[in-house]
Structures are given as structure tokens and as C-alpha cells.
MIBABA-318555 format. One record per residue (C-alpha): residue in three letters; x, y, z. Coordinates in steps of 0.5 Angstrom, whole numbers, plus 500, padded with zeros to 3 digits. Layout:
! MIBABA-318555
ALAXYZ/...
***
This chain:
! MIBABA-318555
UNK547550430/UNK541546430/UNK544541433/UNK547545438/UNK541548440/UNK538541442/UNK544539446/UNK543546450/UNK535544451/UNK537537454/UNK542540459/UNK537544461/UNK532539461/UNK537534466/UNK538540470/UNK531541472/UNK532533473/UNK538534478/UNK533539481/UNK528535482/UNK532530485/UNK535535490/UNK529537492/UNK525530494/UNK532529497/UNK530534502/UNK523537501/UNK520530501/UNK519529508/UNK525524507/UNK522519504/UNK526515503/UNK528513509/UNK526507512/UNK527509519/UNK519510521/UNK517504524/UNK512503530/UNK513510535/UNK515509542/UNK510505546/UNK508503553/UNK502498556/UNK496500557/UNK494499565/UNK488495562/UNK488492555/UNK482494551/UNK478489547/UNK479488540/UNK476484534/UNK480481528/UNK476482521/UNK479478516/UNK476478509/UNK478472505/UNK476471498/UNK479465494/UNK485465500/UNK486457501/UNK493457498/UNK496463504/UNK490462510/UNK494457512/UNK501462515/UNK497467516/UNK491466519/UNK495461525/UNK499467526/UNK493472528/UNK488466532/UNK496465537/UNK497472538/UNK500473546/UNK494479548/UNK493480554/UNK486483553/UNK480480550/UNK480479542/UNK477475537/UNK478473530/UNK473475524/UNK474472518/UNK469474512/UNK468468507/UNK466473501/UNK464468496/UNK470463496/UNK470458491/UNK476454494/UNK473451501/UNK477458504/UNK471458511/UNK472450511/UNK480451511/UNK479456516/UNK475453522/UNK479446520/UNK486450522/UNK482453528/UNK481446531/UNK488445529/UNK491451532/UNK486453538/UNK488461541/UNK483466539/UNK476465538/UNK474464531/UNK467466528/UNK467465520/UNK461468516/UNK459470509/UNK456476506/UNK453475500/UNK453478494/UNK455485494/UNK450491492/UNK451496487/UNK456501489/UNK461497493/UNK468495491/UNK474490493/UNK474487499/UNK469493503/UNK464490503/UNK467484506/UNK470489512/UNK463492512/UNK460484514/UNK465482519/UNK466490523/UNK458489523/UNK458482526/UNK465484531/UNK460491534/UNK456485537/UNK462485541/UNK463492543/UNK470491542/UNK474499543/UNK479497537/UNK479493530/UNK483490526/UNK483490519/UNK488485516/UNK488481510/UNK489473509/UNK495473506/UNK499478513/UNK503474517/UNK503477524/UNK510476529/UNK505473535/UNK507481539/UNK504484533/UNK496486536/UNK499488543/UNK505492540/UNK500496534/UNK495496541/UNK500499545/UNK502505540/UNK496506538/UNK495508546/UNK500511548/UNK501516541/UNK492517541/UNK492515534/UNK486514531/UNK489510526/UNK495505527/UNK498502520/UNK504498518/UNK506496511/UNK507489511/UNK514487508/UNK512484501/UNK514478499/UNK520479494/UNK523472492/UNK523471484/UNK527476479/UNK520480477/UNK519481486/UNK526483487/UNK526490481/UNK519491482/UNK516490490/UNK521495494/UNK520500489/UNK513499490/UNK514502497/UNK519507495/UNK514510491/UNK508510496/UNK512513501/UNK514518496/UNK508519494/UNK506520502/UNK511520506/UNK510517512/UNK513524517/UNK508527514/UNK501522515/UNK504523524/UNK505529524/UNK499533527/UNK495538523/UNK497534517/UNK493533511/UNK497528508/UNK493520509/UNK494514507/UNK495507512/UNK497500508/UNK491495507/UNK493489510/UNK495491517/UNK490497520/UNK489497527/UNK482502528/UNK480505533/UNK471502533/UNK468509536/UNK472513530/UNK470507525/UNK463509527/UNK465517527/UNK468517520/UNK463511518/UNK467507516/UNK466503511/UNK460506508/UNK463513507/UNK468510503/UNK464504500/UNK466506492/UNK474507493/UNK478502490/UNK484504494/UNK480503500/UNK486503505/UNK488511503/UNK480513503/UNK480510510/UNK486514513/UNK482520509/UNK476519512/UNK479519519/UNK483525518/UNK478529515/UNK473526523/UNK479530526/UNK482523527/UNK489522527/UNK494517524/UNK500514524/UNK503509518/UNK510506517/UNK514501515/UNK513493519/UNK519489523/UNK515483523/UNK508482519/UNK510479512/UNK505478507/UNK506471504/UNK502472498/UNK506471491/UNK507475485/UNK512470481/UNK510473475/UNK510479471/UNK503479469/UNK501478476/UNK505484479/UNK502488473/UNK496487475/UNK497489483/UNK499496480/UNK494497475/UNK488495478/UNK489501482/UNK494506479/UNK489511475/UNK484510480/UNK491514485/UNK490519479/UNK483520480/UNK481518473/UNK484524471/UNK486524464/UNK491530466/UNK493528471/UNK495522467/UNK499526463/UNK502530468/UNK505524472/UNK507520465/UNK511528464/UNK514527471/UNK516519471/UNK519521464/UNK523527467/UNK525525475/UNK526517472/UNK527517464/UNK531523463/UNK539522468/UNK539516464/UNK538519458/UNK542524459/UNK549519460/UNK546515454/UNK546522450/UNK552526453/UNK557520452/UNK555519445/UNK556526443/UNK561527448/UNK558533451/UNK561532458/UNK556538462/UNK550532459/UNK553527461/UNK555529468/UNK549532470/UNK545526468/UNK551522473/UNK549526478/UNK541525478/UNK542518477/UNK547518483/UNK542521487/UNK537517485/UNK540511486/UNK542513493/UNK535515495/UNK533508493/UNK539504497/UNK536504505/UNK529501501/UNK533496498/UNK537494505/UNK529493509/UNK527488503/UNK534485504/UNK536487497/UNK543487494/UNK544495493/UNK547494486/UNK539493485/UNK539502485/UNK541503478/UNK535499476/UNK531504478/UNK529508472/UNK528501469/UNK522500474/UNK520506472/UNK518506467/UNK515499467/UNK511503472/UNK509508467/UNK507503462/UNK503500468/UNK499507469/UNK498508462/UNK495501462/UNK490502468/UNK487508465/UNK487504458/UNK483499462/UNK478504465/UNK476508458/UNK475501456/UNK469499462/UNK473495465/UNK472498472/UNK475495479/UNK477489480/UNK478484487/UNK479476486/UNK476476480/UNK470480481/UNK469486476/UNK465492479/UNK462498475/UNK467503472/UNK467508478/UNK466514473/UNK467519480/UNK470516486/UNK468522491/UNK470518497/UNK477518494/UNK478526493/
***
């Protein structure tokens, strides 16, 4: 009867799986869809200025495909390339100017901010150099990128033209990671796909929302919103600083808009496990708000939407309860349906899917790990620079 009992419980249990799956299946603002790309657009009747600011930290080894790219960008408008050299060790500003030489396009300026002081975390401080240095310019857009983002030489007139055309405050697109090794490929478009699902990107442009969130390496900013939603002082201790950003330009009354790239790539390499698990683990708990209950809740919720349908197939062929079985096939299969169009952008083999509650769970131990991480005060890191454990990210709430 005991052993009844159980089997009962874990139906129930996998029925609520499958419910959950039906409900992010169609109450999640369709996140699963990758259909969301740069909204319609038209050329403005004057191309307004803009500055590019690049903050560049040991980049030697990707500046030389993704710094190209910005400085031969076909604008028809002024624009001009910062790149901050924040404390390089591997001649990053040398390689810089050498490849300006080489390539011409855009002028180039590149600077140093020094050490950062108490407070600052990541790249911001970095930004805040090179957006001071792009204001003597008095550009009307900024555009935020990283040194590793390859940009299709129309990206800048194409991400200007939405942003004026839909009067976004805020235009981001997230680049299309490198997916090449084994790790890459179970990993990186699973990355995206729990980004999205944690905000959908329907929801970040829909007006009146409150959801926010914009990818780091591809933001395009309008300047007197930067200076109304003082960025990037006002965010200046998140260590997801992307999110806080489209927070801090929402919560000014800004609008944003977030979606998938066609043609900005980052070329930054994760070979390894290790290294994808740093990438997620430097900021997970963070996501969470240093909440040890929130903590728990999201490992109970990756357990029951991820671990639990295929338990459940384990578990019901082995003691041939076809119910357990059937309903746990069912979660699995939408599970797995959900991930297919993530696979398909990244150009990946759709037999990949059912591999999703494998990811899973590696994402859990990545999320567990980054909390282990910060109650041992080992704080932020960005590039090999260890910043204070932020004990309340006030910015970030």
C-alpha cells in the first residue's frame, strides 16, 4: 500500500510538471519563439550622432574581428569609436590603434580609467570612462558593446533606425553566442532559452510593461535617457549590469525593446566546461538577489519543470505504471518542443531537445555554486578582478 501510495504522490507530482509545461507553453508571453527580431524600421530624415564605447579588459585574442567590424560600419551619420582599455595586461590599446591604422573607418579614441573605486563592479566602470569621454561629443545615441560582438557592417544604421522609428529608449540585441564544441552546443542556446524565458522578449516592448532586461554586449542608448536614468552611476554595483540598465530606463519612464541578432555574433570561445560554468556562475545568485529563498524556490522549480517528466519515464517503465510514464512523456515532449526553434537560430540538430533536462540540471549545480561562491566572499568578478561581495544589490531589486 506504501508503495502505492508513492507512485500516487509522483503522478501527481508529474501532473503538475505537465501543467507547468502547458502554461509556459502559452502564459510565458511565448517565449520560446525566436521570432523576435529588430521591429519594423525606416531611415530617419537626418542620421543622428552617435559614439561607440567598447570596454576592453585583456581582449587581445577577439579584438581583432570584433573591433573591424565597428570602426567599417556603413552609417550615414557622424560616429565615432571609444574603446576603454581597462587595465589590460596583453597590449589590448596597442592592438587597438594598430588595427585602426590598418583598417581606417571610424575614428577611433582609446583611453584608460584607471583602477576602480569602492562600489563599482564588472565592466561599469569602464563604460562610465568611455560615456564621459563620448558626452564631449554630444552624440544623441551610445552604443554600448563588447570587444568580443561582431557587428554585420548595417548593424548601427539598422539598430539607429528602429530605435527611431518605435521611439525606444532602449535597443538590444542578443548577439548569437559561439556554439562550436560539444560543452557550446548543450549549453549556449539553453542559455538564451532560459533568459527568454525568465523575460520574455514580447513583454520587455510591450508598453505599460514592467518586465526589463537588454543583452550587454549589443545596447544601443539613447544619451539624454543615459543622463535621466544616470546611467551608469545609478547601477554602478549590479553585477548583472545589462538588466539593471533596462530597469533603470524603465523605472525613468524609457522604453525598451530586446530581441534576438541576425548578424552581431560574439566570437568569444567557451571550449571548456569550466569556462561556460563560470560565465553562469559569476552571476546566477546575483539573478536571484542573494536570496537564500529564492535559492530554494528556483532549485524546487528546475527540479519539478526540468528533472521531474523524465524521472517520471524512468520511474513508470520500471514499475510499469503506464499513467507516470505517460504524463511524464507528455512534459518531455513539450519540453523538448519548446526548445526546437532555440536550436534551429543556433543552427543546431533538433535531436539536441531531449537533452534539455541535462542542461538543466548542470544549470542548477551552476546556481547552487554561485550562491556556494558568495557566502564564501568571494564576491563579483569581470576579467580576473574580484570586487566586495555586494551583501544587497539595491540597484538590481
Amino acid at each position: 500500500m506504501g508503495q502505492t501510495a508513492a507512485v500516487s504522490a509522483f503522478l501527481w507530482i508529474t501532473v503538475v510538471s505537465l501543467a507547468a509545461w502547458c502554461w509556459l507553453l502559452l502564459g510565458q508571453g511565448f517565449f520560446w519563439r525566436t521570432d523576435v527580431r529588430l521591429p519594423g524600421r525606416r531611415d530617419p530624415d537626418a542620421w543622428p550622432s552617435v559614439c561607440v564605447v567598447v570596454p576592453a579588459r585583456d581582449e587581445a585574442a577577439v579584438l581583432p574581428v570584433g573591433l573591424p567590424s565597428l570602426l567599417t560600419q556603413d552609417y550615414p551619420g557622424r560616429a565615432e569609436v571609444f574603446l576603454v582599455d581597462d587595465g589590460s595586461t596583453d597590449g589590448t590599446g596597442d592592438l587597438a590603434r594598430e588595427l585602426s591604422r590598418r583598417h581606417g573607418g571610424l575614428p577611433l579614441t582609446v583611453g584608460s580609467p584607471g583602477e576602480p573605486p569602492a562600489g563599482w563592479t564588472g565592466k561599469l566602470w569602464a563604460v562610465r570612462y568611455g560615456i564621459g569621454l563620448a558626452r564631449a561629443r554630444d552624440p544623441e545615441y551610445l552604443l554600448l558593446t563588447d570587444a568580443d560582438i561582431a557587428h554585420a557592417p548595417d548593424s548601427l544604421r539598422e539598430l539607429v533606425a528602429a530605435a527611431d522609428t518605435g521611439g525606444f529608449d532602449v535597443v538590444s540585441q542578443m548577439a548569437r553566442l559561439r556554439v562550436a564544441s560539444l560543452w557550446e552546443r548543450l549549453v549556449v542556446p539553453a542559455f538564451v532559452y532560459f533568459f527568454a524565458q525568465l523575460y520574455p522578449f514580447r513583454w520587455i516592448g510591450r508598453p505599460g510593461s514592467r518586465t526589463a532586461a537588454a543583452a550587454g554586449g549589443c545596447v544601443l542608448l539613447r544619451a539624454d535617457m543615459a543622463e535621466k536614468a544616470r546611467i551608469p552611476e545609478a547601477i554602478r554595483h549590479a553585477v548583472i549590469d545589462d538588466v539593471a540598465l533596462a530597469r533603470a530606463v524603465k523605472r525613468s519612464g524609457g522604453r525598451v525593446w530586446l530581441g534576438l541578432a541576425d548578424r552581431v555574433d560574439s566570437v568569444r570561445p567557451y571550449p571548456r566546461l569550466r569556462d561556460l560554468w563560470r560565465m553562469v556562475s559569476r552571476s546566477a545568485y546575483a539573478q536571484l538577489r542573494h536570496s537564500p529563498a529564492l535559492l530554494l524556490g528556483t532549485v524546487a522549480g528546475l527540479a519539478l519543470v526540468y528533472l521531474v517528466p523524465p524521472a517520471a519515464v524512468a520511474v513508470g517503465a520500471a514499475d510499469g505504471t503506464g499513467a507516470v510514464a505517460l504524463v511524464g512523456a507528455a512534459a518531455w515532449a513539450v519540453m523538448a518542443g519548446t526548445y526546437v526553434p532555440m536550436l534551429r537560430y543556433y543552427r543546431q540538430p533538433p535531436w539536441l531537445a531531449p537533452l534539455l533536462p541535462f542542461t538543466a540540471f548542470l544549470y542548477l549545480l551552476m546556481t547552487v555554486d554561485s550562491a556556494v561562491q558568495h557566502y564564501r566572499g568571494r564576491g563579483a568578478a569581470w576579467k580576473g578582478r574580484t570586487y566586495a561581495r555586494p551583501d544587497a544589490v539595491a540597484d538590481e531589486g
